[in-house]
N, C-alpha and C positions, 0 to 999 in steps of 0.2 A: 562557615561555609563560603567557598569559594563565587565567584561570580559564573553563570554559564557561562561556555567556550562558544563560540560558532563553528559550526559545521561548515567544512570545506567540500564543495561540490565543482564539479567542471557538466559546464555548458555543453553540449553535445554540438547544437546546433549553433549557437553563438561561438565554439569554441576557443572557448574560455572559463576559468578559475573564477568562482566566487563564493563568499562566505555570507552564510546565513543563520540567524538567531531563530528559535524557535520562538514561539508568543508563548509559549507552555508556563506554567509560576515557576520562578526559579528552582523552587526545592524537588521539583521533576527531576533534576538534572543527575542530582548529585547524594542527593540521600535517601535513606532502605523508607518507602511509601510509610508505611505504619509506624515510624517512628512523630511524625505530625497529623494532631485533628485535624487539620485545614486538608490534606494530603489523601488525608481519610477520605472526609468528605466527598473531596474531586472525586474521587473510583469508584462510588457508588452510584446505582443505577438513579437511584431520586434525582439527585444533583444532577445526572445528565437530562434528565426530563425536564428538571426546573430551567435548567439554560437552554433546553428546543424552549419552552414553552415561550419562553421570552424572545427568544430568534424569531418565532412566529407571529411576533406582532406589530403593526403599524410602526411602533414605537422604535423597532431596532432597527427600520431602514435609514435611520440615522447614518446610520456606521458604515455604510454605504460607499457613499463619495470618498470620503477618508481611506477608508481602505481600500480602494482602487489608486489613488495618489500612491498613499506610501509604498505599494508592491507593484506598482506603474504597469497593470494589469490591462493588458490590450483589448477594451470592449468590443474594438470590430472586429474581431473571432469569434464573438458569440450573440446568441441570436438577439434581437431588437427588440428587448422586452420590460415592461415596466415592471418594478420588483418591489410590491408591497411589503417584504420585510427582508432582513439579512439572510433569513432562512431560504425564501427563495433565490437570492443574490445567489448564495451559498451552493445551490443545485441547478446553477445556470448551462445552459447548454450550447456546445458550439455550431455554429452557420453551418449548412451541409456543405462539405468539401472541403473543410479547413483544416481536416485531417481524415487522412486515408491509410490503410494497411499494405502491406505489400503486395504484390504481383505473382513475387516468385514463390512457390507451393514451400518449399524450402526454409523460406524466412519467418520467424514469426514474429509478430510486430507486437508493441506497448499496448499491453492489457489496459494500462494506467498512463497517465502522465505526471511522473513522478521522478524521486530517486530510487533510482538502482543500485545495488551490488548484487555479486554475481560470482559464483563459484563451479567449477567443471564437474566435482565429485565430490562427497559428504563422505569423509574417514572419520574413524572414531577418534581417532590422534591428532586429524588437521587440526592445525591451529587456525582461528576464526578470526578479525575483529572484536567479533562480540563473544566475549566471555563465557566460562565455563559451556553451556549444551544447548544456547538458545534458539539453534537451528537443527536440534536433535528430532528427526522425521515422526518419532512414535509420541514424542509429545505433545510437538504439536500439532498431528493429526489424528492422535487421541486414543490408536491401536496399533500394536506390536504388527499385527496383521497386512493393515495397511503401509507401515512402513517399509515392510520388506519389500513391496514393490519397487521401493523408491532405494533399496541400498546401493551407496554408492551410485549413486547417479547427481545430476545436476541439480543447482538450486539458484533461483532469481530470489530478491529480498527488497520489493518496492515500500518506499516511504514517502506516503504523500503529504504534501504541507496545506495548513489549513488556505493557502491561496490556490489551491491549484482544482483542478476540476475532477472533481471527485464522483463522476461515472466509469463503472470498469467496462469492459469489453473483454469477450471472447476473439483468443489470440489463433482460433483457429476452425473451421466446420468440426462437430462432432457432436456425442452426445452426453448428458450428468447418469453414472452410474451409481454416485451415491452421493447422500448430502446428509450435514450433520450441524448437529449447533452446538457448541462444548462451550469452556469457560465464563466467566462472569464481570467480576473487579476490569475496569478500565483505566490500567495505568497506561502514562503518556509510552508511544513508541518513539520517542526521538532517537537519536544514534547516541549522543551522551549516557541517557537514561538507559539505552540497552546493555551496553559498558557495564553499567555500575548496577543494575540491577538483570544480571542473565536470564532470569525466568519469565521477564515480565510478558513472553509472547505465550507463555505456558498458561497464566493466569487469564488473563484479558477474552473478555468475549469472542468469538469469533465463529465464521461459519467454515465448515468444509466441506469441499467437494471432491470427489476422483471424477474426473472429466476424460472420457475417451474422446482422443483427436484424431482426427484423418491422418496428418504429417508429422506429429513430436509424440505420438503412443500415450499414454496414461502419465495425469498430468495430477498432481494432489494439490489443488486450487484453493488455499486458504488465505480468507479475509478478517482481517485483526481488528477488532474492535478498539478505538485509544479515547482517551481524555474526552469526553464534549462528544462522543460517537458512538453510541447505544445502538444503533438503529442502521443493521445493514441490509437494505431494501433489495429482492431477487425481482429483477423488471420481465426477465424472463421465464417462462415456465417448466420447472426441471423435468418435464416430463414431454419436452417437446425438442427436435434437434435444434441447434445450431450453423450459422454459418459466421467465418469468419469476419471481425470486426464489426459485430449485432452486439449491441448492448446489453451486459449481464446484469446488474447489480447496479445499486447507489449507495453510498454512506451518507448519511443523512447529518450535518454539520459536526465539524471538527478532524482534527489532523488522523489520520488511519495509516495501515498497512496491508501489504498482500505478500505471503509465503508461496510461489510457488516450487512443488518438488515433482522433476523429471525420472524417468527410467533410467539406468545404467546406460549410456555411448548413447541414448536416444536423439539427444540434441547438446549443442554448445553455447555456453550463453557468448554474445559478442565479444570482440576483443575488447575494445574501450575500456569496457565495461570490466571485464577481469583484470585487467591492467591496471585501472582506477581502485578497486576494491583490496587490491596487493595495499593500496598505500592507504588505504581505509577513506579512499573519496570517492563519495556517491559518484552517478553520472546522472545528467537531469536526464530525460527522454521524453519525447515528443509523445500524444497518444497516434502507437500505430505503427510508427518508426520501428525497423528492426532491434529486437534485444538478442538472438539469440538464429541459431542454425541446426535444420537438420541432417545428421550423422551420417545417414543414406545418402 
């Protein structure tokens, strides 16, 4: 088995090219999960609870300082807080103002602060990055039904890394028309691992939503459950509206993803961002910053 590759991403804001290694165990990368016990292990629900349990203790704010060095992870963007274990560390929160949503009714801004790719319309035929049908709308939103809303229309594909801040937001005022909990096995979502194992978004825990928005129409909002991230916390109440950039959700420690799938010409994801995904490189994005434009 080969060594992982690094992932090529461009800087949005720093504009600039950079590559990054997943922490994920090597054999994430590159080989079919069930082919190793160890591999095993990782994707099962226990193993993710045994690693919160331990993130949750005095003992793991260890890891702390260390891991703010090596990702040279800017504390003064987030709030001035003492952090009794990694786990807290992990669901830290930013300073009010140190990121905002757009303005213009039009734009919608970074659900995530993450990697992005991004695609204008889902064909049976397009050819993807990721292999074989891992962006196939009924799979991973769990009904033939619910996909059709979404044929042929837009698709964002954010990838967060376990450094980045792993609160989602609502990219727009509206309201949860439905919500669901499917999958189970928590294999890693890196971009390597998607490559080489196409279904792994199929499998993986995850929740879904169809979210009606004020500006980008019916929105198929699904959050990936990966490696070390059993636990995708709803901070908000699905039974209550929305306003844009109001805190949805938490992953609760370890690297995750989010699917989101648009209506047919409803909205455009940004340029960058299509541009970069031609050549199979993320875009990082700020939480809030525009991803995307609506069609109207």
């Amino acid at each position: 088995m080969s060594d992982p590759k690094p992932l090529q991403i461009w800087d949005r804001q720093r504009q600039t090219f950079f590559e990054e290694f997943s922490p994920d165990h090597p054999s994430t990368y590159e080989t079919h999960p069930r082919r190793s016990f160890y591999q095993w292990l990782e994707s099962h629900p226990l193993y993710d609870w045994l690693v919160a349990a331990y993130q949750n203790t005095r003992r793991s704010a260890r890891q702390i300082e260390p891991f703010i060095r090596e990702h040279n992870i800017d504390m003064a963007e987030f709030k001035p807080v003492i952090y009794r274990s990694f786990a807290e560390f992990f669901d830290r929160e930013f300073e009010p103002g140190k990121r905002t949503f757009p303005a213009a009714s039009n734009d919608m801004g970074g659900f995530a602060e993450a990697r992005y790719f991004g695609w204008e319309r889902v064909d049976a035929d397009q050819q993807f990055p990721i292999k074989g049908h891992s962006l196939g709308a009924e799979r991973i939103l769990g009904s033939k039904a619910r996909a059709a809303r979404f044929e042929r229309g837009p698709v964002l594909l954010a990838r967060l890394s376990p450094v980045d801040y792993h609160h989602l937001h609502y990219p727009d005022d509206g309201t949860t028309l439905e919500k669901d909990r499917l999958g189970g096995r928590l294999w890693t979502v890196n971009w390597h691992a998607l490559q080489n194992q196409p279904d792994i978004l199929f499998r993986n825990e995850r929740q879904v939503n169809i979210l009606q928005t004020k500006h980008f129409g019916l929105l198929g909002f699904v959050e990936v459950g990966a490696l070390s991230v059993g636990r995708i916390v709803q901070m908000h109440p699905y039974d209550q509206a929305y306003a844009r950039g109001v805190e949805k959700s938490v992953f609760r420690f370890g690297g995750s993803a989010v699917v989101v799938f648009g209506e047919r010409a409803a909205w455009r994801p940004s340029d960058d961002i299509l541009e970069h995904t031609k050549k199979n490189i993320e875009t990082l994005v700020r939480l809030g910053q525009p991803i995307a434009k609506a069609s109207g």
